[in-house]
Structures are given as structure tokens and as C-alpha cells.
N, C-alpha and C positions, 0 to 999 in steps of 0.2 A: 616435736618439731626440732627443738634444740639438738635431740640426741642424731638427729639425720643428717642436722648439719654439720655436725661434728663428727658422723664418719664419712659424711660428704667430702671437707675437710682434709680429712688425714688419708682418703682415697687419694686425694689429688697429689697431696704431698710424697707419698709412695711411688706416684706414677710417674712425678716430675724427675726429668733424668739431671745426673749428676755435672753438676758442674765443676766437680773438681777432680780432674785427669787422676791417674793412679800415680804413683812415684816411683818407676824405677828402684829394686837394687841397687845401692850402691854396691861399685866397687868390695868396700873396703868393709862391708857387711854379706859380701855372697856365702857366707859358713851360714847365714840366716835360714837360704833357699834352701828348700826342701820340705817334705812331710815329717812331722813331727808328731810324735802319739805318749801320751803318758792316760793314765788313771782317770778313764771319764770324759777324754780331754784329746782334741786332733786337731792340728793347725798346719794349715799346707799355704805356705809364703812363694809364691811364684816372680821368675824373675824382673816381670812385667810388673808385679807391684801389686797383682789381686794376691788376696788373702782369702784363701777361706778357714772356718773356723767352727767349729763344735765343741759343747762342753753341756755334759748332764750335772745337773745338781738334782735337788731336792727339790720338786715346784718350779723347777726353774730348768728348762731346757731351751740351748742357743744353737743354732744352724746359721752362722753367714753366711754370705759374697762380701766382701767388702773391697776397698784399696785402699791399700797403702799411702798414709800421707806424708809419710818421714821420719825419720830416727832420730833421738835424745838422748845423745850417751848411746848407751845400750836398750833403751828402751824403744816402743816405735806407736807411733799413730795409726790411726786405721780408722777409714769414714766414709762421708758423702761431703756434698759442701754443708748441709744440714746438721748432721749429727757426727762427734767424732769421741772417740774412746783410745785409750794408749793402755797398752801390754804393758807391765811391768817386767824387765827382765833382771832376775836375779841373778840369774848367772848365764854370761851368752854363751854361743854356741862354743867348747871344747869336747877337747877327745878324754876317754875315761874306761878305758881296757879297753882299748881298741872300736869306739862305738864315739857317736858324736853324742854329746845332752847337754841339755840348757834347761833352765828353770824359770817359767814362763807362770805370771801371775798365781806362784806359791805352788806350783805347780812341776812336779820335772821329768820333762819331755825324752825321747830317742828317738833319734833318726831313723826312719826308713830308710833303709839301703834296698 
């Protein structure tokens, strides 16, 4: 009984829609937007503010939707009003022979053109 209500529970929670809007691109982060693909690893930052997001590991495979909740520094948040997680960016978006990459949670990305 316990175990029913408990994906009773996190049924509902799943279902309950977001209360917290996406956040816009800034400005003065638009080198942000675009598809990004490294090793394992794809993150497409649109400029509406959804993020989607994959990454294989070991045991461990991630497929978002998420939005965007705002940047810190270089870094940026990503959630629901529920649950929220932040990218570490080690190095934002530059050019590097002619190609744009950034280095997204130890990770380092190229741009899809």
C-alpha cells in the first residue's frame, strides 16, 4: 500500500505543470544558443529558454526538456519550479579554429553549425 502511494505521489508530481516560466536568453549570453555536442553528451539551449539535454554515462542515461531558469557568471540553471540543477561552465561559449566550444560540466562541447 505504501509503495502505491508513493508512485501515486510522484505520478502527480510529474503531471503537475510548471510553474515557473522559461527564462529567456539574455542578450549578452546569445553565443549560449545553439546545439552543442561533445563526447556522450548534446545540449541544445534555445532562445526561448527550453533546454534540452542528453548525456550517457555508465548506469546512468539523462534525456531532458527542461527551462532555463537563469545564468551565474557563466554558469546557468535549468528546472521546474520543483526541482532545479546548474551547468557548470568552464569555459563559455568562444571560437577555437574557426568552430565555437565551451566546456559544459567537465565536458567540451562544438557547436553545430
Amino acid at each position: 500500500m505504501l509503495l502505491r502511494a508513493t508512485l501515486f505521489a510522484a505520478a502527480l508530481l510529474a503531471a503537475a505543470p510548471s510553474f515557473a516560466d522559461p527564462v529567456p536568453v539574455p542578450a549578452d549570453k546569445a553565443n549560449y544558443v545553439g546545439e552543442w555536442l561533445g563526447e556522450k553528451m548534446r545540449l541544445k539551449i534555445h532562445p526561448d529558454g527550453h533546454v534540452e539535454y542528453k548525456r550517457d554515462r555508465p548506469g546512468k542515461n539523462l534525456d531532458l526538456n527542461v527551462d532555463l531558469q537563469g545564468f551565474h557568471g557563466d554558469d546557468f540553471d535549468v528546472g521546474t519550479s520543483f526541482i532545479k540543477s546548474t551547468f557548470v561552465v568552464g569555459k563559455p561559449p568562444h571560437r577555437e579554429q574557426g568552430k565555437w566550444k565551451m566546456t559544459v560540466d567537465g565536458v567540451e562541447l562544438t557547436k553545430k553549425e
